[in-house]
C-alpha positions in Angstrom: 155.6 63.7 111.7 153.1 66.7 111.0 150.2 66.4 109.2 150.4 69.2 106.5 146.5 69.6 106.5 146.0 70.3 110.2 144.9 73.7 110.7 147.1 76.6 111.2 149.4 75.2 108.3 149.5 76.4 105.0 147.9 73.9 103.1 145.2 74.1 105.8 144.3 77.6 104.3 143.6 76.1 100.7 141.1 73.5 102.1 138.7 74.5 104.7 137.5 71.9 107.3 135.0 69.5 105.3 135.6 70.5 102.0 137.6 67.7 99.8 139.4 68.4 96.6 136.9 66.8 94.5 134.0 69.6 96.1 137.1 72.4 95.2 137.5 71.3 91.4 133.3 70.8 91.0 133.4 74.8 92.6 135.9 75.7 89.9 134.4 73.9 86.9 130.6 75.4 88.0 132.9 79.0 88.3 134.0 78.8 85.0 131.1 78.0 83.1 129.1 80.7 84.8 132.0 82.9 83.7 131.9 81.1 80.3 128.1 82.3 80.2 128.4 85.7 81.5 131.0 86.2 78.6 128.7 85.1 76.4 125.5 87.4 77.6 128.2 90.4 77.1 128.8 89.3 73.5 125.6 89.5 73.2 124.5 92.9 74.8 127.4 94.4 72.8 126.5 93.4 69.5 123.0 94.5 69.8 124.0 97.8 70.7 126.8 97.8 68.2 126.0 100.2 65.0 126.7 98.8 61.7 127.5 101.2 59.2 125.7 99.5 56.3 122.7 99.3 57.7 119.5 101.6 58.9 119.4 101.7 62.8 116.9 99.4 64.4 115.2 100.1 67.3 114.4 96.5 68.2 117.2 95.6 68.1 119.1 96.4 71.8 115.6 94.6 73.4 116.3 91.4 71.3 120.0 91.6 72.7 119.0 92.1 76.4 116.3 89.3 75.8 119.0 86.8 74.6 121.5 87.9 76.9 119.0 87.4 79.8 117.9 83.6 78.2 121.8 82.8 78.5 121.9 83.7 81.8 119.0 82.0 82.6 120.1 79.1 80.9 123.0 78.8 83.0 121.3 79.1 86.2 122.4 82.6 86.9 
């Protein structure tokens, strides 16, 4: 019998030589928090350049977004 992990095979080309499955789900879990936090420095970059109709324009108020977004960025690690 085969072993389905030995290079050359299929499953071979999902896990490189020396990476386990536990490194390959800590790689995706770090992914999607970084993604989680880039999403939220976005939200954040958007809304302070967002105009609200009800209200006079402030020129502060972009910087204070770029600041925050930049805090949750460095928050994360990114």
């Amino acid at each position: 019998m085969t072993d389905p992990t030995a290079a050359g095979t299929p499953a071979a080309a999902f896990r490189p030589p020396g990476r386990d499955l536990e490194s390959t789900v800590e790689r995706i879990e770090l992914l999607e928090a970084q993604v989680q936090a880039l999403g939220q420095a976005m939200r954040a970059l958007l809304q302070g350049l967002e105009d609200i109709p009800d209200r006079e324009p402030d020129p502060e108020r972009p910087g204070r977004a770029a600041r925050l977004a930049h805090e949750l960025l460095l928050a994360q690690g990114l």
